[in-house]
N, C-alpha and C positions, 0 to 999 in steps of 0.2 A: 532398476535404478531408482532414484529419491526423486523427491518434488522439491521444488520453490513452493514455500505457503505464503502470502498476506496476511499480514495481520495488522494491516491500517486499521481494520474496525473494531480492532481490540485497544490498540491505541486512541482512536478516537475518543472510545469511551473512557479511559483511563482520565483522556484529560478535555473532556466534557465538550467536545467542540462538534455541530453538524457539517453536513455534509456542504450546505450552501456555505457556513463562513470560511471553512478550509478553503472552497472552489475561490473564496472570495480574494482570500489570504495568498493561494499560491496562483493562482490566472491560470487553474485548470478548470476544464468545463467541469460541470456536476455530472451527466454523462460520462466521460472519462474517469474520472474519481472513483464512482459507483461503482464501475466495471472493475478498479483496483479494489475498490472495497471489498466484493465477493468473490476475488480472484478471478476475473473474466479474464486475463491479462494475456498475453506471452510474453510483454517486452516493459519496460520500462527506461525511456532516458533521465542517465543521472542529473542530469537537469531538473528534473519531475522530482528524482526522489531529495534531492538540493532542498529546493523549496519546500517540500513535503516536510521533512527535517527541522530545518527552520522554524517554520510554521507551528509544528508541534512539538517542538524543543526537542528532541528526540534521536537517538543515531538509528543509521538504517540496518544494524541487526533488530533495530523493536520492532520496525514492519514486516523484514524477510525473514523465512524460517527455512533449514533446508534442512525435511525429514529424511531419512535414507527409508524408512519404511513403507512408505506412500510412493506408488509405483504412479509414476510420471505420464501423463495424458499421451505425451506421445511413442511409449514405448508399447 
């Protein structure tokens, strides 16, 4: 089976914003964030990716990517 990838940090860079002013922009911790950035994730509330959105003008196919190639952590 596929994976969810992240690519907030592809985004990020696209449109030139750190990690503290996102944290600052959407009232998520920098901890939290990071762990999205490098895919430490399982879960995301659409609330999180709302603001994430927002924040960096953006729809949330640019953060989420679902490979079917990439065998998924929990299978």
């Amino acid at each position: 089976m596929g994976a969810i990838i992240l690519r907030l940090d592809r985004v990020m860079a696209d449109r030139k914003i750190s990690l503290k002013d996102l944290s600052d922009k959407v009232g998520v911790s920098n901890v939290n964030l990071s762990k999205m950035k490098t895919g430490k994730i399982s879960a995301i509330r659409f609330s999180t990716l709302k603001a994430i959105c927002e924040a960096l003008n953006c729809q949330p196919g640019d953060i989420l990517e679902y490979d079917p190639t990439v065998p998924d952590e929990e299978d």
